[in-house]
Rosetta silent file (secondary structure, phi, psi, omega in degrees, C-alpha in Angstrom):
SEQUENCE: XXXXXXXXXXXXXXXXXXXXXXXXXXXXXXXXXXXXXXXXXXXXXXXXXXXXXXXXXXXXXXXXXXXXXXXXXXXXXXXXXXXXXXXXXXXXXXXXXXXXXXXXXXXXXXXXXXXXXXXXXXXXXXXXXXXXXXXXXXXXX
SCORE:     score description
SCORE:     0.000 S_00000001
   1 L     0.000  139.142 -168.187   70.132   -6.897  -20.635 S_00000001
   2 L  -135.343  140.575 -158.697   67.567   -5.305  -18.477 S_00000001
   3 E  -109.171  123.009  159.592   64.406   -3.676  -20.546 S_00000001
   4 E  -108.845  125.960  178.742   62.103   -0.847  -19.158 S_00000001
   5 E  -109.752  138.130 -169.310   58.568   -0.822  -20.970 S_00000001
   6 L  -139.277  113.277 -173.662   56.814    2.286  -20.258 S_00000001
   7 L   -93.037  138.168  130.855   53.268    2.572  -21.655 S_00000001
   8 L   104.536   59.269  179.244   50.260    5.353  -21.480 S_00000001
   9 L   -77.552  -18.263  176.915   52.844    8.537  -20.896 S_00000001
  10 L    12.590   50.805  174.353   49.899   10.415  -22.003 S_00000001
  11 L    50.481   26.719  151.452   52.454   13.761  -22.282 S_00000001
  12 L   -31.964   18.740 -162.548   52.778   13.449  -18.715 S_00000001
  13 H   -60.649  -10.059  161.159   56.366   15.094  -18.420 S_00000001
  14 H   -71.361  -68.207 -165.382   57.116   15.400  -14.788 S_00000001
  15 H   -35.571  -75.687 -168.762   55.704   12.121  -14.256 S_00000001
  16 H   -49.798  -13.940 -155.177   58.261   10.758  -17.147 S_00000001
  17 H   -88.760  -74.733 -156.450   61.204   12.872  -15.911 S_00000001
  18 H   -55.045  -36.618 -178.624   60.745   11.245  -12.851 S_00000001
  19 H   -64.479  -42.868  177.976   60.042    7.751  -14.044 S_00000001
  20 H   -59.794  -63.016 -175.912   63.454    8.453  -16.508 S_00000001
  21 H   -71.562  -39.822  152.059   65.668    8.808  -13.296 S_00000001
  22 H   -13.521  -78.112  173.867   64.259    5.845  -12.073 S_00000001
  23 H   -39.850  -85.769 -144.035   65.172    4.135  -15.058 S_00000001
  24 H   -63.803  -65.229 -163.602   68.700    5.388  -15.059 S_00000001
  25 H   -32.918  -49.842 -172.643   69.065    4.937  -11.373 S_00000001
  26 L   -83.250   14.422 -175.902   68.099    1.047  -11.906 S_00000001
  27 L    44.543   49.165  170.601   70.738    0.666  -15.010 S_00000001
  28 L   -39.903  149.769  160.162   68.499    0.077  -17.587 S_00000001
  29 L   -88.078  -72.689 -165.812   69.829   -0.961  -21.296 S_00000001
  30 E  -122.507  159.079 -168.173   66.985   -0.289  -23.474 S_00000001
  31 E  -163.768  128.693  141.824   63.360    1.207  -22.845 S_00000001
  32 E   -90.491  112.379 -139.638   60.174    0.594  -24.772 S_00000001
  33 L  -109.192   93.056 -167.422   58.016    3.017  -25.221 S_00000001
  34 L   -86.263   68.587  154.974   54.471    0.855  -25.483 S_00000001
  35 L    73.570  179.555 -177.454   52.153    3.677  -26.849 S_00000001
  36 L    45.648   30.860  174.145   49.725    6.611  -25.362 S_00000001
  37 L   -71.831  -19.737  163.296   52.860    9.019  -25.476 S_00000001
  38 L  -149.192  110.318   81.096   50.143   10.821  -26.372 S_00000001
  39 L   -70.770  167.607  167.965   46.897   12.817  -26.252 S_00000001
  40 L  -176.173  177.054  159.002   48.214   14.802  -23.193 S_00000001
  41 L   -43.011  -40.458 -167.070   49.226   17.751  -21.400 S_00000001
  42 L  -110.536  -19.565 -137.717   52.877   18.412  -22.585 S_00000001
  43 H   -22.943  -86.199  154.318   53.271   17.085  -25.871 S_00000001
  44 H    -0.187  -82.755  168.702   56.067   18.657  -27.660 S_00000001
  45 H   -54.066  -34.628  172.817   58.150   18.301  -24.592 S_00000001
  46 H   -61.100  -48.696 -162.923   57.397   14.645  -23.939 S_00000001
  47 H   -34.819  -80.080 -157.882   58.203   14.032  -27.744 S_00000001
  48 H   -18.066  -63.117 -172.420   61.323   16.132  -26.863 S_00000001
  49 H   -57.382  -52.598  156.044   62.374   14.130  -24.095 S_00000001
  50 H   -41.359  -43.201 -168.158   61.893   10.924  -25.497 S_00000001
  51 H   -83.867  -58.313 -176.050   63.491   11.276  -28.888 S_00000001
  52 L   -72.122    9.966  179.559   66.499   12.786  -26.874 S_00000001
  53 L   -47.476  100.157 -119.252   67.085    9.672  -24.663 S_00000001
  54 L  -107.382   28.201  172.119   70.562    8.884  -24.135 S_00000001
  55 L  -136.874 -163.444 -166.162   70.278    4.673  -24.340 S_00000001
  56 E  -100.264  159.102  179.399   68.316    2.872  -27.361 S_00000001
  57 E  -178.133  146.604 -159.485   64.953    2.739  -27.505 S_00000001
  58 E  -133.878  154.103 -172.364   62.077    1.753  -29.585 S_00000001
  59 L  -120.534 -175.363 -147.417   58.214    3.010  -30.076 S_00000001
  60 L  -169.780  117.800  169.060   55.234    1.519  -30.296 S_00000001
  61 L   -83.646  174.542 -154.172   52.206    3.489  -31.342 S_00000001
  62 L  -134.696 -178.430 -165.113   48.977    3.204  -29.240 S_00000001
  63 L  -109.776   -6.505  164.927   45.410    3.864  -29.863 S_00000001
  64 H   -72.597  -43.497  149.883   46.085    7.491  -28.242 S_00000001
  65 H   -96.956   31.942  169.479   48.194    8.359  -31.367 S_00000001
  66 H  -107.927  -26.997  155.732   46.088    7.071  -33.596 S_00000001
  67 H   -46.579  -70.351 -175.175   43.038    9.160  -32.166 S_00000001
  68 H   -40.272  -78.431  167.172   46.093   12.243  -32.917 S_00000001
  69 H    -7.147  -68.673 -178.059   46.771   11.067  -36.032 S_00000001
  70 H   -52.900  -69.694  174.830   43.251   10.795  -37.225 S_00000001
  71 H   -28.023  -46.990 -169.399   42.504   14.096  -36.069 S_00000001
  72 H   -79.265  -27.888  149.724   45.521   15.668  -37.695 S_00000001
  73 L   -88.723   31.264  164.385   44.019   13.965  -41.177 S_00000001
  74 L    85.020    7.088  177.972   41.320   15.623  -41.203 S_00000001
  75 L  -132.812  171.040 -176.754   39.078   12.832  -39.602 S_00000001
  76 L   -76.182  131.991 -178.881   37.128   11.958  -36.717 S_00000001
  77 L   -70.252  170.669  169.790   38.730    9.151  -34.099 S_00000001
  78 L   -95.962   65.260 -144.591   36.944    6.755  -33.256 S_00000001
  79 L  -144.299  148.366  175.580   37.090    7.452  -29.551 S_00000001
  80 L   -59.618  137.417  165.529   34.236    8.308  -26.951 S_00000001
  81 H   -30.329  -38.959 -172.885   33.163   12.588  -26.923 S_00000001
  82 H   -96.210   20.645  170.417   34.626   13.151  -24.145 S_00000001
  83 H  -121.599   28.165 -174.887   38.471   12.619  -25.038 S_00000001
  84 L   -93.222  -36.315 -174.542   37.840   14.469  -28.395 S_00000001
  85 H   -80.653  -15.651 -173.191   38.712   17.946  -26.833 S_00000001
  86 H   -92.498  -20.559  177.215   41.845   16.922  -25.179 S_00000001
  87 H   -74.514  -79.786  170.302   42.658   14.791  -28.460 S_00000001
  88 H   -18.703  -91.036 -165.637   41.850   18.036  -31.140 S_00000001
  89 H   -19.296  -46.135  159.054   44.307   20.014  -28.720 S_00000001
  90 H   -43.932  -61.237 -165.578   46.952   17.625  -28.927 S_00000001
  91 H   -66.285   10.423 -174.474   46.866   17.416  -32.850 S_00000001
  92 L  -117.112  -23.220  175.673   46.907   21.348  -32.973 S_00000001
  93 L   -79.381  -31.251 -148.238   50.357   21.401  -30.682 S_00000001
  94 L  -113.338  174.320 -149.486   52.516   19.126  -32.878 S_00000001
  95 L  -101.333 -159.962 -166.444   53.996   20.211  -36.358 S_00000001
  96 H  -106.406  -42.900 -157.270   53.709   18.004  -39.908 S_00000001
  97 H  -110.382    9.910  157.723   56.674   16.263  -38.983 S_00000001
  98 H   -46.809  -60.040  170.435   55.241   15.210  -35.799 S_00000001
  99 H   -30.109  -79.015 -168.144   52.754   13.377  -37.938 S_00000001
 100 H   -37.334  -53.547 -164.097   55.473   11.482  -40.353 S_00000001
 101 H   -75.885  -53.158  159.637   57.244   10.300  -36.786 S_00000001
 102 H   -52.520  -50.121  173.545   54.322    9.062  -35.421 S_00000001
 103 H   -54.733  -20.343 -172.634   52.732    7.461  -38.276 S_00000001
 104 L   -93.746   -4.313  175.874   56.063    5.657  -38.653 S_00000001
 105 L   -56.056  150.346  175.444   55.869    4.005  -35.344 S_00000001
 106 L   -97.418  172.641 -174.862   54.934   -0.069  -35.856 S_00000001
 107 L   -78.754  -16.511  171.174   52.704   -1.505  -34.350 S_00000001
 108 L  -150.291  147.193  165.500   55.026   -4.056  -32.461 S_00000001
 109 E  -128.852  178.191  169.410   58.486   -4.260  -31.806 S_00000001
 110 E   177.785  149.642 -164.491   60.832   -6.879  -30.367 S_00000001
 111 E  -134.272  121.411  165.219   64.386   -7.002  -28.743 S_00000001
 112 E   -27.196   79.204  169.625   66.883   -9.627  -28.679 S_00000001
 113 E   -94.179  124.121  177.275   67.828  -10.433  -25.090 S_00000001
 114 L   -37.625  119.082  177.701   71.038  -12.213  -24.563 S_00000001
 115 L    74.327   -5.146  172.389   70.326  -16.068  -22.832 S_00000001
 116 L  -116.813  -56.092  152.177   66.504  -15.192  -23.783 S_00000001
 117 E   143.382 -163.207  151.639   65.530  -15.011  -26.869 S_00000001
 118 E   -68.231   93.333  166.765   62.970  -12.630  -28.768 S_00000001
 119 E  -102.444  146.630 -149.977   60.936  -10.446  -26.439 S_00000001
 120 E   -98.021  103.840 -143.917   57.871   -9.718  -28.179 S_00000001
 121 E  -157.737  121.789 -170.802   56.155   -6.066  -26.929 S_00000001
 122 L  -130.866  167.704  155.824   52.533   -5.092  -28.297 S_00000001
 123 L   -82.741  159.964 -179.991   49.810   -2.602  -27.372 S_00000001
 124 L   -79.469   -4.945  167.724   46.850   -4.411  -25.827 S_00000001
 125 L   -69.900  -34.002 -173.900   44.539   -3.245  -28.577 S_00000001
 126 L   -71.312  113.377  175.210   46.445   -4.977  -31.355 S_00000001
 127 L   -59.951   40.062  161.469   45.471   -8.231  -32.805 S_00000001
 128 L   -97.988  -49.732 -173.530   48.880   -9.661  -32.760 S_00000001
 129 H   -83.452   -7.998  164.288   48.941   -9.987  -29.031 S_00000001
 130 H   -63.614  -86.612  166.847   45.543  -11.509  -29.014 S_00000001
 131 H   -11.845  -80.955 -130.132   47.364  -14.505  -31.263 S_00000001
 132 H   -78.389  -21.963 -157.937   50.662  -14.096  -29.459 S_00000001
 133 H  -105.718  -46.966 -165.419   48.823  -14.545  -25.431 S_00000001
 134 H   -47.066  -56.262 -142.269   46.211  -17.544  -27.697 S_00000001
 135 H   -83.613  -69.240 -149.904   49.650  -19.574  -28.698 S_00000001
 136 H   -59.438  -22.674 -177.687   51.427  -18.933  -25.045 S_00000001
 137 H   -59.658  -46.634 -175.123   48.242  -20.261  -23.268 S_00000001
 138 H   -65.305  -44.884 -162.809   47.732  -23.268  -25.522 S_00000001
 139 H   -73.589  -39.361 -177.884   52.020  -23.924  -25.430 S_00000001
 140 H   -55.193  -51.717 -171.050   51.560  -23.480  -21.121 S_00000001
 141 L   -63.567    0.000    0.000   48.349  -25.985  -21.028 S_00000001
């Protein structure tokens, strides 16, 4: 099974469209979508494209929709001033059930690979992969 993890998409959509033919081109199985799908340029349409993907694929929120999020509940991220206007902007493109689908992403996923085992796929913000890189250092040493 061969995995694509594709992180910080920041609503980029030519850049994914292109990165997506890539993908297919190298006969991907599955694609993780590691967070920062958004704030961005495109939103909507990245959503679109993503959601409409035509193999399996799992999501992973980021600390980019959880700025969106916040925003969209009425509170201030926690994020430096100067990614607040591009952040606002976002949460003002996407609908109420934008919200629900983001808020429902976890915070980790993990996918069975055949002859491997449990791969294990975090954002780098999350204190699970602090633990999970603590244990592989100590099991390497």
């Amino acid at each position: 099974m061969r995995i694509a993890a594709l992180y910080d998409v920041h609503a980029n959509l030519p850049a994914l469209e292109v990165v997506l033919e890539d993908i297919r081109r190298a006969d991907i199985d599955h694609i993780v979508i590691g967070g920062d799908v958004l704030p961005g340029p495109m939103p909507n349409e990245t959503l679109a494209c993503l959601l409409s993907l035509d193999m399996p694929a799992k999501f992973i929120y980021g600390n980019g929709e959880v700025a969106v999020l916040e925003i969209m509940a009425g509170r201030e991220p926690a994020v430096p001033a100067q990614y607040r206007p591009i952040i606002a902007w976002t949460a003002e493109q996407l609908q109420p059930d934008d919200q629900k689908l983001l808020a429902g992403w976890p915070k980790t996923v993990s996918v069975q690979v055949p002859g491997l085992g449990e791969c294990f796929f975090a954002t780098p913000h999350h204190e699970m992969r602090t633990r999970f890189l603590r244990a592989s250092l100590v099991t390497t040493l």
